[in-house]
C-alpha positions, 0 to 999 in steps of 0.5 A: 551204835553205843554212843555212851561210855561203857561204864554208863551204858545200862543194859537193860535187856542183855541176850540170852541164848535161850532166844536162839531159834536156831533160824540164824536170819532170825536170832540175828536180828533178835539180836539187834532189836534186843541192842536197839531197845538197850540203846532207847532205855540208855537214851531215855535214862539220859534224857537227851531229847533229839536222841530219844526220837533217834532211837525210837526212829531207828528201832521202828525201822528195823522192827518193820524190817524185822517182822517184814523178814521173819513173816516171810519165813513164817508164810514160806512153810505156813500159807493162809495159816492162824499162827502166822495171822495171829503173829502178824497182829502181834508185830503190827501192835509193837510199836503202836504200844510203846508210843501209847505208854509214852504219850499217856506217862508225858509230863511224869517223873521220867524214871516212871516213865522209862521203868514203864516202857522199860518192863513193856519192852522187856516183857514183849519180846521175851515173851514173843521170842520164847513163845511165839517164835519159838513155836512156829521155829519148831513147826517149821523145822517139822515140815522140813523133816517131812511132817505135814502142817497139823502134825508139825504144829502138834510137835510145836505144841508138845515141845513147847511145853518144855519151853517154860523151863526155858524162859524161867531160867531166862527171866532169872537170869536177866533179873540177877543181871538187872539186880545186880547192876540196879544195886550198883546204881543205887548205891552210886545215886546214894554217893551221889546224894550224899556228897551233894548233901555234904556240899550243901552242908559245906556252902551253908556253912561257909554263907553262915561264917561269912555273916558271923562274927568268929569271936561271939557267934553274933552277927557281923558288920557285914551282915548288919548293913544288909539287914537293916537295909532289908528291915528300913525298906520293908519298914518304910513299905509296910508303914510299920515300926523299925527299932533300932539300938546302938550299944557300946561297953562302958569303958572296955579299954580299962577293962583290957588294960587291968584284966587282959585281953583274954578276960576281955575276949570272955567279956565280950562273949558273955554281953553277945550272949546275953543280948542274944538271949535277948533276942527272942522273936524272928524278927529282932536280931543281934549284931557286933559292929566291931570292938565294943560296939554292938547293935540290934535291929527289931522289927516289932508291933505298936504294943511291944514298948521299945524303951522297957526293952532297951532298958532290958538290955543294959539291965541284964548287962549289969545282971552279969556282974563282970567285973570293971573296977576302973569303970568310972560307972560301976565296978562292974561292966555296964553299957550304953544305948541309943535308941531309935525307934518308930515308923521310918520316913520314906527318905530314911536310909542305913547311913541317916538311921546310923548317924541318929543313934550314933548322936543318940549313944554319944549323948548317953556316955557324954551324959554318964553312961550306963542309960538309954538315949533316944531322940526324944531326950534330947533337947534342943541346947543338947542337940546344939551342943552335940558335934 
């Protein structure tokens, strides 16, 4: 019985009336086997492991009933005959054939392996049916008009010299069939590829919008307490160098208040790409916390100099000449930087990490902007001093 859906539902080996035999008994359970073996490649090509077994359960029953009833006929007309011996051994290798295939194809890619037992199955029986049973069917119909056993198998023999045209009509029949209903699977496998691409495409982007800040391309807040947790652990793991600075746009409000907001928007985007471009290794990464302020996370060797680059940065900041004439720095957009840099205590945490470049960057604009502070600049009096 179908169990699938008839859009779902492969034929793999349609019926031919080329396969009549015109012993009615026999054709019609031709046709069953030929419905069995349909329904065992369906299994397979849905990969359902209990119905698998079913399957080859129940067309190893019919098929021992089958060869049990058409031998009969055979010995009935042909007693003690080679054909009939010769016959019996090709039932009798059937089965023991497609478990052979299964077992020696276990653990291959299973369209290998249903494509195997597939073309074994489909070659077996037209095969038999066309050749085999069409003779002896042949041989029998002659000693039923009268004709004794060698010269009914002579007719079979003479007649079945035609049968090529038959079968070659058959094979193009069911390969058209086969073809045509291959290409309709493969075109579905290809929609189905591309829209699992196109979702995938979807789902990268949006985990991508989800990190990035909308206005600059950067990174975003959110991501940044991610990253710098991942850095500080691995950091304080590997006993390897963490750097960290904190930057923030030397008096932006101004900037807004005498260019516009758009002008500032355009400000903006400038400094993030040119920290970005900053950015040159896989393990240093640009961030905006928000507003003015942005950030950047390297996690680099003993021989990088982390002030060369955070001097870097305000350089190439002040490198972009925008304009700021109410800056009480430059006349032109500069930023500030506290830096934190070496290898992490193992009581090291985002939050303290946080909090020490934040005094860092406040002494820095306290202390006339447009400079890098790290720990280091700061004496004891200033620390005091510091809220």
């Amino acid at each position: 019985m179908n169990t699938y859906p008839d859009l779902d539902f492969f034929e793999a080996f349609p019926w031919n009336k080329g396969f009549e035999l015109g012993i009615p008994a026999i054709d019609d359970q031709h046709k069953q086997l030929i419905v069995l073996i349909n329904r065992l490649v369906n299994t397979l090509i849905h990969n359902k492991p209990m119905e698998i077994n079913d399957a080859f359960s129940e067309l190893a029953e019919y098929a021992d009933f089958h060869f049990v009833t058409e031998e009969a006929i055979w010995a009935e007309h042909l007693q003690n005959d080679d054909w009939v011996a010769s016959h019996r051994h090709n039932h009798a290798s059937f089965l023991p054939a497609v478990k052979a295939i299964q077992e020696k194809e276990e653990g291959k890619p299973l369209p290998e392996v249903i494509e195997k037992i597939l073309r074994f199955l489909t070659r077996w029986l037209a095969f038999h049916i066309i050749d085999d049973d069409k003779r002896l069917a042949i041989a029998v119909k002659a000693l039923e008009s009268g004709a004794n056993v060698d010269e009914a198998k002579k007719h079979a023999e003479l007649e079945m010299d035609s049968s090529i045209n038959i079968l070659i009509d058959i094979v193009l029949t069911m390969y058209d069939g086969l073809s045509s209903r291959t290409l309709n699977l493969m075109r579905e496998r290809q929609a189905r590829i591309a829209a699992e691409s196109e979702l995938k495409q979807a789902n990268l982007k949006l985990a991508q919008l989800s990190i990035t800040d909308q206005l600059t391309g950067l990174y975003n807040r959110r991501h940044f307490d991610e990253v710098l947790d991942v850095e500080l652990k691995g950091a304080i793991h590997t006993q390897s160098a963490l750097n960290f600075f904190l930057l923030d746009i030397d008096f932006f409000k101004r900037l807004n208040d005498r260019y516009g907001h758009q002008q500032g928007d355009i400000a903006l985007q400038q400094v993030a790409q040119q920290l970005q471009s900053l950015c040159q290794h896989p393990s240093e990464y640009a961030f905006r916390l928000g507003g003015e302020e942005f950030a950047i996370v390297s996690v680099t060797t003993t021989e990088n100099d982390p002030l060369l680059f955070a001097k870097a940065i305000c350089d190439s900041i002040s490198a972009l000449a925008i304009e700021n004439k109410d800056s009480d720095t430059a006349d032109i957009l500069t930023v500030s930087v506290g830096m934190i840099c070496g290898i992490p205590q193992p009581t090291e945490n985002r939050d303290k990490l946080m909090q020490q470049a934040d005094r860092c960057l406040y002494f820095a604009k306290r202390n006339g902007r447009n400079q890098v502070i790290s720990p280091a600049d700061l004496n004891e009096q200033s620390l005091l001093s510091l809220p």
